[in-house]
N, C-alpha and C positions, 0 to 999 in steps of 0.2 A: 595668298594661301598656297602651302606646297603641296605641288598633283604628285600621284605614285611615280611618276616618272621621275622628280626630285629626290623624293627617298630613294631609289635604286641609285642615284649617280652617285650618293651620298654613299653608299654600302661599294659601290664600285671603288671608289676612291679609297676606303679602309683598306678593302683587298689588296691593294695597289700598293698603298703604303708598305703594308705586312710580308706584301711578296718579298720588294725589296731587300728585305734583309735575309742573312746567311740562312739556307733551307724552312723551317718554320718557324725561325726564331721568333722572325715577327711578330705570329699568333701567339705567341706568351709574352707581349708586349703587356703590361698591369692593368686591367681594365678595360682593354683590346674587346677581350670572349665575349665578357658580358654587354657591350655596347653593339658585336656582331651579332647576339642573340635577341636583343632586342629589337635591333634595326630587322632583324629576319621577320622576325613576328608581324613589326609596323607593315613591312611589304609585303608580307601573306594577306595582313586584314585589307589592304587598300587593293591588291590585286583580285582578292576575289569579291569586293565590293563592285570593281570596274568591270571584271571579265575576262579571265584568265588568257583568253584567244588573243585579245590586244597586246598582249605582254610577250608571246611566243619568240619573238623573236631578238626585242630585248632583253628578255632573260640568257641569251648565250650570246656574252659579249666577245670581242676581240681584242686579246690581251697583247701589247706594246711585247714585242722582246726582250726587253730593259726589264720587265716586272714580272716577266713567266714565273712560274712553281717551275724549281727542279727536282729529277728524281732524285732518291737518294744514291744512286749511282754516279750519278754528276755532281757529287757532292764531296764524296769519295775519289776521285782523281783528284779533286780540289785541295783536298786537307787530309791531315791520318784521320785516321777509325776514330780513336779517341775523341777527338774533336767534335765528333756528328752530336747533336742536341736527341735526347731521348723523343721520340714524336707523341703529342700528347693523346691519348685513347679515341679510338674514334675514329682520328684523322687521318688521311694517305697523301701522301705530298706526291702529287704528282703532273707529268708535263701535259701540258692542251689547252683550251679553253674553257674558264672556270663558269659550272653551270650551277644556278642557283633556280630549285625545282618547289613550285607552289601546289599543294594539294588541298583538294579538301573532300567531304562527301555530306552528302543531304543523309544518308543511312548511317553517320555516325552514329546517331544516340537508338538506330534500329535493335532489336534483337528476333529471332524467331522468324526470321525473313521479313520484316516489315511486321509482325501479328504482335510486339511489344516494344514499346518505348521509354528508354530512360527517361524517368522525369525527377524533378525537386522539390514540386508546389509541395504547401504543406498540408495537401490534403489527398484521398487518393485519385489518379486521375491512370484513364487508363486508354491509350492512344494506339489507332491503325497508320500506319505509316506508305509511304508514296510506292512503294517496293510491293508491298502485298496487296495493292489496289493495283497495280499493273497488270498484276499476275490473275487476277480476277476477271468474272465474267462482266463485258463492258456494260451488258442489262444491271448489272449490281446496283444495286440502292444504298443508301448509309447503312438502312438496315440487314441488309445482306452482309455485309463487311464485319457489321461488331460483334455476329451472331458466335463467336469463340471469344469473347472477351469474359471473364468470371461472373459477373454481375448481370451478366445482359441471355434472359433465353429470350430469343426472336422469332416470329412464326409469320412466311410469308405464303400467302393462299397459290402465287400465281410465280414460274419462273422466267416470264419474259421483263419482272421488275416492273409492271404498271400499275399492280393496284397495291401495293406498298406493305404494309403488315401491322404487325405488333409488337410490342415490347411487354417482358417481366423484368421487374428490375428490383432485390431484395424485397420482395413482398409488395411493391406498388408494380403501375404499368406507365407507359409512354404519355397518358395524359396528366398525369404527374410526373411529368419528366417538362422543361426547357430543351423545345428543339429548336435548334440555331444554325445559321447560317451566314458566318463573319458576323457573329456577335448581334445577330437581329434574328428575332423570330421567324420560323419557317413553318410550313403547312404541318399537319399531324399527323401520324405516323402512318396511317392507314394511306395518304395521300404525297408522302414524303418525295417521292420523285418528280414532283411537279417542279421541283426547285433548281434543281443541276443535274445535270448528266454526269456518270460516273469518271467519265475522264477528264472533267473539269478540278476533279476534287484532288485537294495536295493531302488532305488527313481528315478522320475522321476522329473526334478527342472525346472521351464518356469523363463526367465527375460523376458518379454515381450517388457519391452523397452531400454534393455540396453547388453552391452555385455563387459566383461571384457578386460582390453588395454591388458594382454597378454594372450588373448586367439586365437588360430589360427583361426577365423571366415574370411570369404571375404565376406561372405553376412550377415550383422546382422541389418538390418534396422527395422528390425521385432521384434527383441530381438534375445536369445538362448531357444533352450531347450535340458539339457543335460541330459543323463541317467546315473545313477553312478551303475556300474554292483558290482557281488557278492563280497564279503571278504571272501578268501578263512579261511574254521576254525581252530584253530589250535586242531581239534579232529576227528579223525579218521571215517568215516561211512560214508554218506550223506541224497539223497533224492530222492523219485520218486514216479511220478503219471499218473495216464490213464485216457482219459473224453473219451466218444462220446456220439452223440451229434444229431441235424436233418442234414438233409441233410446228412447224412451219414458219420460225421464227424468221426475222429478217431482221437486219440494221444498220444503216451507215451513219456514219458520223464524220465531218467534218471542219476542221480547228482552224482558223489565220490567222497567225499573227502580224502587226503592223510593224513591229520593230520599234527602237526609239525615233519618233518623229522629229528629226531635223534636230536643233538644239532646242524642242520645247521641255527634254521632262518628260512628255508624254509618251508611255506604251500602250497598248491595245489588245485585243482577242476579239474575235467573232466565231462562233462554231454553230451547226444547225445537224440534228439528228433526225432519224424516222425510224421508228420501228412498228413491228407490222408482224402479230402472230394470234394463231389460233388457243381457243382455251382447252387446257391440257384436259379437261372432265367434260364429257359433251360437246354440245356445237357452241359456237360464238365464234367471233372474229374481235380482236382485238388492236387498235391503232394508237399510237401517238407522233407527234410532234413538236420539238423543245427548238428553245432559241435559247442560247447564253451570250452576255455581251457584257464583259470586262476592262476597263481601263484606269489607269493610274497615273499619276502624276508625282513627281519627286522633288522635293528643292535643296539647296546646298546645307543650310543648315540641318538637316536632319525632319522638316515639316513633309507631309506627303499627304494623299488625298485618293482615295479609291471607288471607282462604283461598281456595283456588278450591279446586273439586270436580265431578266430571265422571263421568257413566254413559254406556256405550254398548251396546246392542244389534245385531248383522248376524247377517246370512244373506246369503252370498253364495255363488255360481259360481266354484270351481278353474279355471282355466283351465288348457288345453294349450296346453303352451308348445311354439312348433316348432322343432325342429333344425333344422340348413341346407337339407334335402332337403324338407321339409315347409312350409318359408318359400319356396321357390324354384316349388313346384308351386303357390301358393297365386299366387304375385306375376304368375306366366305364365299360370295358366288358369283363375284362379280359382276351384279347388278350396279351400274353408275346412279349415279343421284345428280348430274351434270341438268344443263339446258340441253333444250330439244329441239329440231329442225321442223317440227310441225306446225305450219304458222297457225291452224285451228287452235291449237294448244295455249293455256294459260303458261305454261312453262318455254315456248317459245324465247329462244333466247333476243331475237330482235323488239321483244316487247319488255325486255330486263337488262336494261342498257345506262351507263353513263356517261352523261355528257358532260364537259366541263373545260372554262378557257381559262385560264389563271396567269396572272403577271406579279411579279417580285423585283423589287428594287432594294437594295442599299447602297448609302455611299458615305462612308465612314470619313472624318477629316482628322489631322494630328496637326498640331501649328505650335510650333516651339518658338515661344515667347521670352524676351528679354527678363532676367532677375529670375532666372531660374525657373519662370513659371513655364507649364504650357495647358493649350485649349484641346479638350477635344468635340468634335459635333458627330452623331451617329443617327441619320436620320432613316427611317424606313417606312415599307410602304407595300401594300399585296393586296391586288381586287380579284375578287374571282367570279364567275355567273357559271351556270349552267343546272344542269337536272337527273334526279334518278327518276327512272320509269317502271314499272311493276306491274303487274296482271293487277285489272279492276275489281272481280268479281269470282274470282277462284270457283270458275266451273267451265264447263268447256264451251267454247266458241258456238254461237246459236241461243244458247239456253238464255234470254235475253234479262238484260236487267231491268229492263222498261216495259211495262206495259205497252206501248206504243209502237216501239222499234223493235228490231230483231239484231241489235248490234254489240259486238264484245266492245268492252273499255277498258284504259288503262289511268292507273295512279301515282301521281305524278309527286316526287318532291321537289319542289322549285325555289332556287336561290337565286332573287336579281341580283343580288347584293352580298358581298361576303368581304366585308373592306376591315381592313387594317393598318393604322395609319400612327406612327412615333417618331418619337427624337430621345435621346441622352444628350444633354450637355454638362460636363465635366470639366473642371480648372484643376491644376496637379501642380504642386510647389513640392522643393526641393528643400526640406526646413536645414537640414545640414548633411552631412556626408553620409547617416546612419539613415534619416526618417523624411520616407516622400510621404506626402499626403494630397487627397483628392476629395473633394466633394463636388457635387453635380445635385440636376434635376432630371428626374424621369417622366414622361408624357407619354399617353396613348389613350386614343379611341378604336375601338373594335367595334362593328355593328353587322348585324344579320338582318337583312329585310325575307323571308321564306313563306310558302305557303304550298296548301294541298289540293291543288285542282283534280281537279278526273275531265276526260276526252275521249270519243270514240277514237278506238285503235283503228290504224287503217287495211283497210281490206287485204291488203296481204298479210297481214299478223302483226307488222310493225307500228313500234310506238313514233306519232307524228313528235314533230314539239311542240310543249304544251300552249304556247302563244300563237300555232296557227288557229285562227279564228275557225275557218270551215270544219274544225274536229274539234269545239270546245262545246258544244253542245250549248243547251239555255241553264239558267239555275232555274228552271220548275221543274227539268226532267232529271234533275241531279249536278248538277255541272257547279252548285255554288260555291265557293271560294272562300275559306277562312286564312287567314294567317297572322304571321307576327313582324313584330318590327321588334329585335331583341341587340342587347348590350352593355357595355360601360365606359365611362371616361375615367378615366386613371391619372394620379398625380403624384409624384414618388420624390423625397430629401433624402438623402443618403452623405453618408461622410466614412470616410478610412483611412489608414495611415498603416503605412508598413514600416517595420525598420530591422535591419541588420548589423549587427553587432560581431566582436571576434572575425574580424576578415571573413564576412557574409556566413559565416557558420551558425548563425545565430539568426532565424529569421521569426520575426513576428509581424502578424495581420491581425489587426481588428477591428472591424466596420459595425456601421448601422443605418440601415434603410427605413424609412417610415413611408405604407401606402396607404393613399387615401382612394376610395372607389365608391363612382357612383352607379349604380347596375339599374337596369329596365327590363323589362319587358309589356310591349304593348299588344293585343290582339285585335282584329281588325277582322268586319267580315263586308263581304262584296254586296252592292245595292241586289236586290232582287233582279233588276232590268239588266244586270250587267255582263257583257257575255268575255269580257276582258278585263281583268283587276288590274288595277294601279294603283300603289301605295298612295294613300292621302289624297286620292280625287275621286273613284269612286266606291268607296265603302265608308265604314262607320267604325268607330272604336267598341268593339265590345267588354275590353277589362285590362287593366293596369295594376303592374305593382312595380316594386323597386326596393333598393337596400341602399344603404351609403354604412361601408366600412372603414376600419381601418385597422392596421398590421402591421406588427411592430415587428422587426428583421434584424435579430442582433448577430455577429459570426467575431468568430476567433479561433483562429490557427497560431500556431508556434512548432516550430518545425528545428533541430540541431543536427549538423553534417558534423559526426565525431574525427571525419577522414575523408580520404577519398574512397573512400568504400561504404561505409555505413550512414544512416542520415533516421531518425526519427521524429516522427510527427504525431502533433493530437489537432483536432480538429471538432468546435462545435458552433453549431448556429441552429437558429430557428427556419422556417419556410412555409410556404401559406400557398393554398389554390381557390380560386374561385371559380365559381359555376364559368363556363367560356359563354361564345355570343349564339355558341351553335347548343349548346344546353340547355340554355335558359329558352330557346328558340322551343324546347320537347316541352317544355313546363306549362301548366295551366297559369294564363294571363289571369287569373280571378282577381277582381279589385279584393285588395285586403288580405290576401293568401297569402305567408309568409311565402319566403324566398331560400332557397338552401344553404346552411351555411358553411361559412369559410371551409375549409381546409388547412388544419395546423399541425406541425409537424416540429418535435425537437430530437436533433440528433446529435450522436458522440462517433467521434472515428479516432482511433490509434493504430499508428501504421508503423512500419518498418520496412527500408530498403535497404538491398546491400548489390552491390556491382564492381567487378574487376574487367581485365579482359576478354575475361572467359563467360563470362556468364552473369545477371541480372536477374532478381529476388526481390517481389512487392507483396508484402503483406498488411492487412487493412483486416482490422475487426470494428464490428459498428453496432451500435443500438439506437431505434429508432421508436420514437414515441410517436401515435398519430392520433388526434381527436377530431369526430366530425366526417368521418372517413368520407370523400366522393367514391362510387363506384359508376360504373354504364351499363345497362343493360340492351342488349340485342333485337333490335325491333324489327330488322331486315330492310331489305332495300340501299344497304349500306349503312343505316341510319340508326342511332345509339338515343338512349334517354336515360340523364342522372338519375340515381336514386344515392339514398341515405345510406353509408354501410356500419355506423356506430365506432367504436374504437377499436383501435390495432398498437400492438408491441411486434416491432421485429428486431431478432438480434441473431448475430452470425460473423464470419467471416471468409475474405476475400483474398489469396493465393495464386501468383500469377508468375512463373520461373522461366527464363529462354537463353538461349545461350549466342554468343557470338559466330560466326561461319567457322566452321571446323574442319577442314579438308572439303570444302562444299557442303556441308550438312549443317543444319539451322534448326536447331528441334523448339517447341515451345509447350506449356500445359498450365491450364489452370483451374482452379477447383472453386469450387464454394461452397459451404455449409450457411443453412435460414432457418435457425427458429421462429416462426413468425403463428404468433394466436392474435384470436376474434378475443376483445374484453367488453365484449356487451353483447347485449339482444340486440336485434332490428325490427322494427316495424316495418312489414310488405307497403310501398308508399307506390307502388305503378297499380296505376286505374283500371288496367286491362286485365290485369293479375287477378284470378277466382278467389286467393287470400287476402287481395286487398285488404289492409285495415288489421292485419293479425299479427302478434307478434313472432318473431321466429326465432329459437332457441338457437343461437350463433356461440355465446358466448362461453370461451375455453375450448373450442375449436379450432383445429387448423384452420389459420388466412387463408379466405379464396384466395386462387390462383397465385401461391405459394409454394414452392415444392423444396423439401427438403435441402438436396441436393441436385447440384449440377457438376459437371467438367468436361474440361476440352483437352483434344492433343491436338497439334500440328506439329510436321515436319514440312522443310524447306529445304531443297538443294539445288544448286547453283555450280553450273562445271561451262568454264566458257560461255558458251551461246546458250546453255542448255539452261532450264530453269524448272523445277515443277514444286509444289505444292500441295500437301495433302490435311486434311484437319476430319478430324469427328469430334461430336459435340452430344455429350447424353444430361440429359433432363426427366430429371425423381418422378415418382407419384405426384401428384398434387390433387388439393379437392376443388370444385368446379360451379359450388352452390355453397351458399352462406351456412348453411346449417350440417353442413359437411354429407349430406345425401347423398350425393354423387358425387366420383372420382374420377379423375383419368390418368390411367401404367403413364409409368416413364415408358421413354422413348430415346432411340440414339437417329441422328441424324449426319451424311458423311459430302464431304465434296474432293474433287481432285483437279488439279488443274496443272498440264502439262504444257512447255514451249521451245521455241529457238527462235534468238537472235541472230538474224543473218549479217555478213558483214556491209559495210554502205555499197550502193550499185546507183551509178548514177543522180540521180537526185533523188535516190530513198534512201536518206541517211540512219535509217535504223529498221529494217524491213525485216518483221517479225510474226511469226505464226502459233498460235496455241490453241488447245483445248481444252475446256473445262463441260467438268461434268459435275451433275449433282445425284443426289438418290444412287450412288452407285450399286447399292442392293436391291433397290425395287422396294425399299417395306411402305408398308401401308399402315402408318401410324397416325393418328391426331396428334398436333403438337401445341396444339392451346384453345382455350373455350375463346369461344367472341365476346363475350364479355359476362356479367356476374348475373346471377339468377337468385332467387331468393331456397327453393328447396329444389328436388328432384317432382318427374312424373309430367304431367299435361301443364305446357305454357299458353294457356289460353288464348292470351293478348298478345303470341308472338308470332312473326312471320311464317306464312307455312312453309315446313318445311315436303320437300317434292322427293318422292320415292325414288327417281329415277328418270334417266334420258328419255325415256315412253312414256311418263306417267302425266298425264295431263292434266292433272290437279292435285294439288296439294294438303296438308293436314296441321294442325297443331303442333309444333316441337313438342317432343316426349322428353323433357329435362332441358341441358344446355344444348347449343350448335356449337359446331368444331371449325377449325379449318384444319387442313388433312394435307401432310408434306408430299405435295408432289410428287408425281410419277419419274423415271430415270430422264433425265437431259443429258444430249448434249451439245453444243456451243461450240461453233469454230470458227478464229478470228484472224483475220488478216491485218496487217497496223504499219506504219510506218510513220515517223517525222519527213519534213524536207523542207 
């Protein structure tokens, strides 16, 4: 097999030959160019395959005196004028050593500073790039980063990036949405940072309306958004940086790389982060700590093999989220609605705390097999444990709940169990030059073991853990224990075939998935004597049900590149969501009580792109049919319960324009227009709800949590060392209740982030400093409901919500709860490789 070093000797020697003869005559040798433009090419891909640094030096060879370029001045003593060969365009013949200059860039297909990227698929897909996550605050989440993309309004409660957020996405949210992470399921959005650190990440990619037939998604009516984590290097050192920040933020992080190990193939990463900040509304203390651990392996034929794997540790502050009346007292007199430092207090923030340990594994294989075939295996894997805790008995500390005692308690939601466990295997043949095709099997089990204990709180105000025995009380004075054991096993055939026609201008996809699922949910309550539950040793089954479906997943894309400029595409398929393991977990186990159903969605996309060197043009218009609608509604505690939301149309489109670097300026903007209506009534289906059981006049109304319109700007510019970044992002009216009762104004929301790259010093070979800031006007807007309500006025059955940092008890939500964009940050970060 020839190494790149073979091919350069081989271009060396053309040279050589060509010098030879009279001034450039050479180079117009018949067939000469085109054999040097090719061999160029071969030694660009094989040089930046290896590593450009290796080549430094063979790339400026030492040319024999016998074979120099001369000038055309020595050419000219040589012979008359007449004689000199016209030089062909382009070229400058002249004396030295001939240097042959390899480049490349990862921000080729960037626009917008990294906030847009060229892409081809033929559906719309719409991607954050390496350039604009740098320049970002390192707390950033996925969903921080997409929060300017057209399709995507995001709302995150907290800015140190630990309690993760939400998604709108063309009239659905994030739990209709595939969130991913290299191609495997990742925690949900409200929890999304439990999975990588934001410097681990190389891109964040949104399909907003479409999702790949083998991709493991169960819920993709939304689209995907996947995150593609680090490549580990193949050179030894890594990377590490410190911000803090307001709020008393803090953070280091920490990268290593192993380099290529010896001649196995093998690269590496290791990185370990801490961050550690107060809650911007009220008291709380907020911590985390992540581990990410990356390695790859490569073999000569083209087969390679990856795993990432990732720990996380928090402790964070519940927030109280405000209703309208509780938002509005806050915005006019600034009365906070935050936790409170009074440990007597239901509102105590140490008694409104999340715990939780979560692990994430995948490790993706690609093995290229003889006769054109190859294998792929993608298996994955996430357990998580921990607990919400929340005020027992919403009155103030003393006023007892027992007869007996004079003690406060707290209420606890407990996951022993939160497992997720798959594989995809996939075979891909080569049928001819135009048409690959792949079929595979999809596999997965999800299960929730959860339950609701209560414990006395401990005498400083803080909530114990619900498994120390000395604070779990007996079940005769309240202490008993019900829960669930909820889930599905999942079993997925799929088959596709793409093929490209007219020199790949011509590209067509068309797959189909078939999912078979079997769902549970079991309910389980604790022996009388029991002062410690454990699934299946001591309690009893109190009620079961279950579904076994199935879902048919058909897609077809076709996509035509008329140039290199222009390319259009249509794109449609089906998608399906089912209740998850934490849903089914909110539902009454009743034997015999139906179970909710699927989630069916069919959609259309037609798009247009156009791109030169100046500038890049995506447009996407779409229609979406939805029946069976899931919605969540807001229980507190962090903790959500499905309800029915009937049927939905949404249609609109998607606009996203950036431009290439322009004397340093990078501008980007993209809009979107949603018509999106309710086409049915609903029936109020939550137990706690005072309409329980009534129907509610939804139908020909704005879609909940739908808003007309949105748009973004960003500007980026880039001078030397210098880099900054600025984006605003406004999001329409929307309604906030099924029956369009309540509303919430648009809102605009802004961030900036300035820096410099210093030059190398020593062993910090990239020593860099910035700021980023958010809120930089201070407003105090809501930027999204916590999830769907059925009308306006008293939610009887929902968490209370708490007037304020003083107020030591709570009330009824008056309509929906918000989360509300953060107060002014800002963030300073120190970074270097080495």
């Amino acid at each position: 097999m020839k190494t790149g070093r073979d091919f350069y000797s081989a271009v060396k020697r053309q040279v050589r030959v060509a010098g030879g003869r009279a001034g450039l005559a050479g180079l117009r040798m018949p067939g000469l160019k085109t054999r040097l433009r090719a061999m160029s090419c071969l030694v660009g891909t094989v040089c930046i395959a290896t590593g450009a640094d290796a080549w430094a030096q063979t790339a400026t060879p030492t040319t024999p005196a016998q074979h120099r370029h001369v000038t055309p001045g020595h050419v000219a003593a040589a012979q008359p004028k007449t004689a000199t060969p016209a030089q062909p365009a382009g070229i400058v013949d002249q004396q030295g050593p001939e240097t042959i200059r390899v480049a490349s860039s990862r921000q080729a297909r960037d626009g917008g500073g990294g906030m847009m990227r060229l892409e081809t698929a033929p559906h719309a897909v719409q991607t954050i790039g390496k350039q604009f996550i740098e320049m970002r605050n390192p707390t950033s989440t996925a969903l921080d980063l997409v929060k300017n993309l057209p399709s995507m309004n995001v709302t995150t409660p907290d800015p140190s990036g630990m309690e993760g957020g939400q998604i709108q996405t063309r009239g659905l949210t994030d739990l209709d949405m595939g969130l991913m992470l290299d191609g495997a399921p990742a925690a949900a959005a409200k929890y999304l940072n439990e999975d990588i650190d934001s410097e681990n990440l190389e891109s964040v990619e949104v399909t907003p309306g479409s999702s790949a037939t083998d991709l493991p998604a169960m819920s993709a009516a939304g689209g995907v958004m996947n995150e593609r984590s680090h490549t580990a290097s193949h050179k030894f050192g890594g990377m590490t940086d410190f911000s803090y920040g307001t709020n008393n933020m803090s953070r280091e992080f920490i990268r290593l790389e192993s380099g290529d190990i010896g001649k196995t193939g093998i690269r590496s990463y290791f990185s370990f982060s801490n961050t550690h900040s107060r809650s911007w509304m009220g008291s709380g203390i907020n911590q985390r700590k992540h581990i990410d651990f990356g390695l790859q392996k490569d073999w000569d034929n083209g087969s390679n093999a990856r795993l990432f794997v990732s720990w996380n540790s928090e402790d964070f502050t519940i927030d109280a989220y405000p209703d309208s009346t509780a938002f509005y007292n806050y915005k006019h007199t600034g009365t906070g609605y935050g936790r409170n430092s009074d440990p007597t207090s239901d509102n105590y923030w140490k008694n409104n705390n999340d715990h939780w340990n979560q692990i994430f594994l995948t490790a993706p294989i690609h093995v290229v097999l003889p006769a054109k075939f190859a294998f792929d295996l993608q298996p994955y894997f996430s357990f998580g444990q921990g607990w919400d805790a929340s005020p027992g008995n919403n009155t103030l500390y003393g006023q007892n709940w027992s007869a007996s005692e004079n003690r406060n308690y707290t209420s606890y939601f407990l996951e022993n169990e939160a497992r997720q466990v798959g594989a995809v295997a996939k075979v891909s043949y080569d049928i001819d030059r135009h048409n690959h095709l792949s079929f595979g099997y999809w596999y997965e089990n999800n299960q929730t073991i959860q339950n609701y204990p209560t414990g006395y709180t401990m005498a400083n105000g803080a909530a114990p853990s619900p498994n120390w025995q000395q604070y779990q009380g007996t079940a005769a004075n309240g202490y008993g224990i019900t829960g669930v054991n909820a889930g599905y096993e999942l079993h997925s055939l799929f088959i596709q075939d793409t093929a490209k026609y007219f020199n790949d201008k011509l590209q067509i996809h068309a797959g189909f998935k078939f999912v078979m699922s079997d769902a549970w949910n079991k309910g389980w309550a604790a022996n009388s004597d029991a002062r410690k539950w454990v699934y299946g040793q001591n309690g009893q089954q109190t009620g079961h049900n279950g579904a076994n479906t199935t879902e048919p997943l058909p897609q077809l894309s076709i996509s035509y590149t008329f140039n290199d400029h222009h390319q259009i595409y249509v794109n449609a398929e089906g998608d399906y969501r089912q209740p998850s393991a934490t849903d089914l977990g909110w539902l009454s186990p009743t034997t015999g009580s139906p179970m909710l159903k699927n989630q069916y969605s069919i959609k259309e996309e037609l798009g247009y792109r156009y791109h030169d060197k100046y500038v890049m043009l995506d447009l996407s218009l779409f229609n979406y049919n939805v029946t069976n609608r899931i919605l969540s509604t807001y229980l507190g505690a962090n903790q959500y319960m499905p309800i029915e939301g009937g049927n939905q149309t949404m249609r609109g489109f998607d606009v996203m324009i950036a431009s290439r670097p322009f004397h340093g300026f990078s501008p980007y903007a993209s809009f979107e227009y949603l018509h999106a209506t309710q086409d049915s009534n609903v029936v109020d289906s939550n137990p706690f709800d005072a309409s329980y059981g009534k129907t509610i006049a939804a139908k020909g109304q704005q879609a909940i949590m739908a808003p007309h319109v949105m748009a973004n700007f960003g500007l980026t510019y880039k001078y030397r060392g210098f880099f900054a970044n600025a984006a605003v992002h406004y999001t329409g009216p929307q309604s906030v209740a099924l029956d369009n009762s309540e509303r919430m104004p648009g809102y605009v929301t802004d961030t900036l982030s300035l820096g410099y790259h210093f030059k190398p010093f020593m062993y910090a070979k990239s020593p860099s400093f910035k700021l980023n800031f958010s809120n930089l006007t201070g407003s105090i807007v809501r930027t999204g409901a916590m999830g769907a309500i059925y009308h306006a006025g008293s939610q009887s059955g929902s968490y209370p919500v708490f007037y304020g940092a003083s107020s030591p008890t709570g009330r009824a939500a008056d309509g929906n709860s918000f989360m509300v964009e953060p107060r002014f940050t800002m963030t300073g970060t120190i970074s270097t490789s080495f």
